[in-house]
C-alpha positions in Angstrom: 114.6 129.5 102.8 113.8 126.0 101.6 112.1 123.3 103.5 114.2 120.3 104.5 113.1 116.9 105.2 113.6 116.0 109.4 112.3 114.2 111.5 109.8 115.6 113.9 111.1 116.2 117.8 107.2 116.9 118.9 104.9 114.7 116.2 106.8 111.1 117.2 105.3 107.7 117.9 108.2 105.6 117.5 111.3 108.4 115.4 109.5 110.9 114.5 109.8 110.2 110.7 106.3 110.0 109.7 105.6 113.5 111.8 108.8 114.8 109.8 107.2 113.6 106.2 103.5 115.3 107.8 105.5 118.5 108.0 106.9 118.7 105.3 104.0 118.0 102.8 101.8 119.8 105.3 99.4 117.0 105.6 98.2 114.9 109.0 100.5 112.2 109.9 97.7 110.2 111.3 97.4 110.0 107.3 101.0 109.2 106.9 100.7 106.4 109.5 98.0 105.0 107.8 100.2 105.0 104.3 102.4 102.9 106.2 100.4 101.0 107.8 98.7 99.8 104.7 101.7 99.1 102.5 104.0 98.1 105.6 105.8 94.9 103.8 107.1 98.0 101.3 107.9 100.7 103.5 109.1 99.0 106.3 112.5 99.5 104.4 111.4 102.9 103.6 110.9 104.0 106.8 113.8 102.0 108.3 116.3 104.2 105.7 114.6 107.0 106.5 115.6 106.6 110.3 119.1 106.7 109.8 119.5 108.9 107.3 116.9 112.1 108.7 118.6 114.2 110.8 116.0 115.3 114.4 114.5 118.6 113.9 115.8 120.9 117.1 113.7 121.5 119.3 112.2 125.1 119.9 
């Protein structure tokens, strides 16, 4: 079965979204926070697509 993109029900600060990208590449998302954090005038609209268009992961 292939991977698809969610957002994270358990790794969320604020939507889950940068938990749900951590996942899915299998990397930390303290290191996808960071990403953006640094480059926040850019993926503000990133992240703010990303929002509405991820559907929530269920929850086990």
């Amino acid at each position: 079965m292939r991977q698809k993109l969610m957002k994270s029900s358990t790794d969320k600060a604020l939507y889950g979204v940068c938990g749900g990208l951590a996942e899915f590449f299998g990397i930390s998302s303290f290191v996808v926070r960071l990403i953006f954090f640094f480059t926040a005038s850019a993926s503000f609209w990133v992240y703010l697509v990303l929002v509405l268009a991820l559907d929530e992961k269920p929850s086990l």
